[in-house]
N, C-alpha and C positions, 0 to 999 in steps of 0.2 A: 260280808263279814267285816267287822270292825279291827282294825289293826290295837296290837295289843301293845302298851308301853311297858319300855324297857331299862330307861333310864332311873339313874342311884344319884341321889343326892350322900356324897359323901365331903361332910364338913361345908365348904364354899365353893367345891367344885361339883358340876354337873357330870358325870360319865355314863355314855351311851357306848355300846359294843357293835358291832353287827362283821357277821363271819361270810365269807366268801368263798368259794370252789376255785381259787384261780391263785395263781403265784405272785408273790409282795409284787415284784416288777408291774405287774399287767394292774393292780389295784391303785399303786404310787400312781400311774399316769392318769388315772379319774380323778385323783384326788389334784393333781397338776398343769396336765395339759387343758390347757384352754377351749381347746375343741369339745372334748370329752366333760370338764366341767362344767360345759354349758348344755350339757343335757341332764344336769338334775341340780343347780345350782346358777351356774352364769357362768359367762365367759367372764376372763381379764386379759389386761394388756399391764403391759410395762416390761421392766427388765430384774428379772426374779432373781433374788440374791440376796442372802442374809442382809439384814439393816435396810434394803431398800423398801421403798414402798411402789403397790402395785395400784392398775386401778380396777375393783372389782364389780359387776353387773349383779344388782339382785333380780336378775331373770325372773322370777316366782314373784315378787313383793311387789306390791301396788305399785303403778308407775317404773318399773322396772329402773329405779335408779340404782345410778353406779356411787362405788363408795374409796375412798381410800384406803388400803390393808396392808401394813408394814409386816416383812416376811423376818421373824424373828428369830427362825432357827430352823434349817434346811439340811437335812439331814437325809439323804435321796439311797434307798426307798425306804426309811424305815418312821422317819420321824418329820414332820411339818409345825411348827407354831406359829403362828397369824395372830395380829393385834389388829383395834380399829375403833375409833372413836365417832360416834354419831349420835344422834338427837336421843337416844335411848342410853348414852352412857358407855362404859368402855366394855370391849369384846378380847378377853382373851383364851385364845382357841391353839388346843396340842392334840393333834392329830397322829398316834402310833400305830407302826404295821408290823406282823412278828406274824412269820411263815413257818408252819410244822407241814410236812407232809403232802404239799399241796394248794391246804389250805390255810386262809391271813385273814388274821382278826384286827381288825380296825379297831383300837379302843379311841373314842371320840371325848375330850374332856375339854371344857369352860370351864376358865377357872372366874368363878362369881363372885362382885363384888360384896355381895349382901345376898338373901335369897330370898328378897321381897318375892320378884318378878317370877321367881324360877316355874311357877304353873302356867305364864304365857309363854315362857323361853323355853322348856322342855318338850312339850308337844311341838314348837318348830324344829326342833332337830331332830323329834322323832321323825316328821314328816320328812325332811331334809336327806337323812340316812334312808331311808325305805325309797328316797327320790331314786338317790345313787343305786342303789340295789335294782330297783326296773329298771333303771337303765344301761348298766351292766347285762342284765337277763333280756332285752330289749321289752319289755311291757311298758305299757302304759304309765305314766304317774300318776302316783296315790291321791287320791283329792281332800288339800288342805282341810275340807268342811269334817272329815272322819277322825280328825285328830284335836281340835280345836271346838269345841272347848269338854268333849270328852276325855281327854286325856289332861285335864287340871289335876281334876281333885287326885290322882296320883301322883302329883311332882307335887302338889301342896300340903300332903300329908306326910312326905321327908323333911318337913321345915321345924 
């Protein structure tokens, strides 16, 4: 079964959602801890604190290079924004958590420079977010090939 895309092209930001069974606290540290990060994303090192910068593992991405990620707003457990600049142009990423009952909803937003890109850059965060989700659940992770390049023409048709 093909994973289904979920992300909204609203204005220049990208937003993706995905809901969780599990309370803000236990969600914030996937989203944080380095250990945890690195099973659907990458690990990082450095010393995490608003204005610093960290250095982060693209674990998934060709050559699994590490990148620079300035931590722009640390808001623990509810709120993370990450910036980052690299061969593809700048990356700015707001990450909110907001717990009813149990359950926390991750809304996941890039805010886009332009939304030339947004049909190669959406289907990576769908892929990205459904990482975190197996591995929370412990399954397997999703394979890039079910997302790329069938989930374009959905993120290219909010443009």
């Amino acid at each position: 079964m093909s994973p289904t895309p979920t992300g909204r092209l609203i204005g220049d930001d990208l937003v993706l959602t995905r809901t969780f069974r599990a309370p803000v606290a236990d969600v914030w540290a996937s989203l944080t801890d380095p250990a945890r990060t690195a099973r659907w994303f990458g690990p990082w090192q450095g010393d995490a604190a608003p204005g610093r910068t960290i250095k982060v593992q693209m674990a998934y991405e060709e050559g699994e290079p590490w990148m620079d990620m300035t931590i722009d707003a640390c808001e623990p457990p509810h709120r993370l924004a990450v910036s980052a600049v690299d061969e593809h142009g700048g990356w700015h990423l707001d990450l909110v958590l907001v717990e009813s009952a149990g359950v926390t909803e991750l809304r996941f937003t890039q805010h886009l420079t332009g939304t030339e890109g947004v049909g190669e850059v959406g289907p990576g965060w769908e892929y990205y977010l459904d990482a975190l989700a197996a591995s929370r659940d412990g399954r397997p992770a999703p394979d890039f090939d079910d997302y790329y390049p069938a989930m374009k023409d959905h993120f290219e048709a909010q443009r």
